[in-house]
C-alpha positions as CSV (number, residue, x, y, z in Angstrom):
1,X,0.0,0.0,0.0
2,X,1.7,3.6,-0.7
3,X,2.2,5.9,1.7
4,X,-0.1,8.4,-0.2
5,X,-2.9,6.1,-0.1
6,X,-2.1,5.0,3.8
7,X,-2.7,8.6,4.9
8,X,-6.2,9.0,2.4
9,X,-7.5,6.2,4.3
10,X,-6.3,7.6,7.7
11,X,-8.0,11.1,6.9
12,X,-11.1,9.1,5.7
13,X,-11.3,7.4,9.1
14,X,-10.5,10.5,11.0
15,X,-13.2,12.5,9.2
16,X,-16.0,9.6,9.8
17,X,-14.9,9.6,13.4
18,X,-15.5,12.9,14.2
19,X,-18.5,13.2,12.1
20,X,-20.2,10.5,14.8
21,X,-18.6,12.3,17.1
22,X,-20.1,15.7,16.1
23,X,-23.8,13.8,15.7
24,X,-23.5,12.3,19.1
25,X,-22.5,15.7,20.7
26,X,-25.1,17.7,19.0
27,X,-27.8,14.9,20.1
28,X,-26.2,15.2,23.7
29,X,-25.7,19.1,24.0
30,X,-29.7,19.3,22.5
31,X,-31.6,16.7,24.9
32,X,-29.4,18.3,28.2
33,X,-30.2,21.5,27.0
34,X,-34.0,21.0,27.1
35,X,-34.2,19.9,30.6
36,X,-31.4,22.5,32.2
37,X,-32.7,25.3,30.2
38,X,-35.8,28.1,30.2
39,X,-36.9,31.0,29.9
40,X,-37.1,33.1,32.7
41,X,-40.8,34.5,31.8
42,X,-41.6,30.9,31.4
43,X,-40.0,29.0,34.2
44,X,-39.5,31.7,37.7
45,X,-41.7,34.1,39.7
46,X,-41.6,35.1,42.9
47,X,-43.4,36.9,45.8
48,X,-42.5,40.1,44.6
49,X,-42.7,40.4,40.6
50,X,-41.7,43.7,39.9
51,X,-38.1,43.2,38.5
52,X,-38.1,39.8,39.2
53,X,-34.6,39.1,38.0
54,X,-33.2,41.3,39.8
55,X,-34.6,40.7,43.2
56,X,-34.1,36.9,42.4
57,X,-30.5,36.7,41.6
58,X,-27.4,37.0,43.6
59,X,-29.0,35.0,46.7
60,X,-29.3,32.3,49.0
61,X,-32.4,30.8,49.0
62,X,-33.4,26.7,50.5
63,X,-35.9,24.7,49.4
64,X,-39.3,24.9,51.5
65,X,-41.1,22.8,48.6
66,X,-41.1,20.7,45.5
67,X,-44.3,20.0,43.8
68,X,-45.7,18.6,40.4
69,X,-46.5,22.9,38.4
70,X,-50.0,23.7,38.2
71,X,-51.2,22.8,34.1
72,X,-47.6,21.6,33.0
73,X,-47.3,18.3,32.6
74,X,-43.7,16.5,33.3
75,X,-42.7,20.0,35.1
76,X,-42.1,20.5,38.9
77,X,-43.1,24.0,40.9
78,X,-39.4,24.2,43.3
79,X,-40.1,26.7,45.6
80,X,-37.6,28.6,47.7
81,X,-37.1,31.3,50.6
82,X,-34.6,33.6,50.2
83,X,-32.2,33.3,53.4
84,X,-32.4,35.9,55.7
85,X,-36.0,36.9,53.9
86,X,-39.2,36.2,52.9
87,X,-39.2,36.7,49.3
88,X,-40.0,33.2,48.0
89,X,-38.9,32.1,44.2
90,X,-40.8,29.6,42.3
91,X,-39.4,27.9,39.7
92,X,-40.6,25.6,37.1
93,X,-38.4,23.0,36.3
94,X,-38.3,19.7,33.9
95,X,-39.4,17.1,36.5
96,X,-36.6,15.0,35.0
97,X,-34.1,17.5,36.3
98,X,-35.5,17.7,39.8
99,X,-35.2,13.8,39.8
100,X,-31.6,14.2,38.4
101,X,-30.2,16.8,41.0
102,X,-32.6,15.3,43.8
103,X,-34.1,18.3,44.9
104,X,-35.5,18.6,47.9
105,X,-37.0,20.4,50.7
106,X,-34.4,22.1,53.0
107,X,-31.6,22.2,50.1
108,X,-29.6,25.0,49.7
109,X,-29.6,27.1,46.1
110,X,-27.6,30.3,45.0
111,X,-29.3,32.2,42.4
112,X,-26.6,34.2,40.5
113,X,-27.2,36.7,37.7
114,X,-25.4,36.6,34.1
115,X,-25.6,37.9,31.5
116,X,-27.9,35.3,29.8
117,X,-30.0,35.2,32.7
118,X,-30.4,33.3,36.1
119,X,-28.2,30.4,37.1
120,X,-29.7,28.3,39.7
121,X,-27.0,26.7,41.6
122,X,-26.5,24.2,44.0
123,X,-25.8,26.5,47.5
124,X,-22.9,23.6,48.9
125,X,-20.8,23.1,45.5
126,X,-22.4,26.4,43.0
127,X,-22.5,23.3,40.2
128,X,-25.1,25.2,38.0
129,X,-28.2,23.0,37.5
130,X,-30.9,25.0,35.6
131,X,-30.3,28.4,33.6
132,X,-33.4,30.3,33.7
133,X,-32.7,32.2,30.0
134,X,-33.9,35.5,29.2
135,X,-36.3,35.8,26.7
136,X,-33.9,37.2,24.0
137,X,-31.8,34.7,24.3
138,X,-33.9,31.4,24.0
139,X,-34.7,32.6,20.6
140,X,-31.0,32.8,19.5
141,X,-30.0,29.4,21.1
142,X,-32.5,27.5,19.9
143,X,-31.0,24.1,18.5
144,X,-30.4,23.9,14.8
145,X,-29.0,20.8,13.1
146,X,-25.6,21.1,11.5
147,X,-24.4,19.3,8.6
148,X,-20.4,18.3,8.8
């Protein structure tokens, strides 16, 4: 076999590797995405709704309740005080990422603004587990296939 067609092959195999690879990325990066992603109009409100953002990020908050979210099917209603207040957060999350992070009453959560929206952390390690999105932003991440 020459060396020139020895490397053709190698590049072939290279190229359908990461082609796979690419499919099985997009495929993962699209189904976590649905259940650790919303949009903030859609997913949090709180006690006090004027600039809810605002009020709701950058705190500590713990669990006082997780329940299945009134008319939304396969979501759960995680509701949290604010440490040190009584502004309570609800936040409608996939019930598949409740189950996941196994959420629970008395758990402590950091809510921390970015610039795409809320983060909604776990209080003990800050691993983010649900980005609340704003609105503007949902539109321009929404999932698109790509050819390779």
């Amino acid at each position: 076999m020459t060396s020139l067609l020895r490397i053709s092959l190698i590049v072939l195999a290279i190229g359908t590797t990461l082609h796979a690879q690419a499919d099985s990325l997009a495929s993962s990066a699209s189904s976590a995405g649905s259940d650790s992603s919303g949009s903030v109009s859609d997913s949090v409100s709180s006690s006090s709704n004027s600039s809810k953002d605002k009020k709701v990020a950058d705190r500590d908050y713990h669990v006082v309740n997780v329940a299945q979210a009134p008319q939304k099917p396969g979501m759960a209603r995680v509701t949290m005080q604010a440490n040190e207040s009584d502004l309570l957060v609800m936040v409608d999350l996939p019930q598949t990422t409740v189950d996941r992070e196994q959420l629970k009453n008395g758990d402590p959560v950091h809510a921390q603004q970015r610039a795409y929206g809320i983060a909604f952390e776990h209080g003990d390690t800050r691993n983010a587990f649900f980005l609340a999105l704003n609105d503007d932003w949902v539109d321009e991440l929404a999932a698109h296939k790509v050819s390779l």
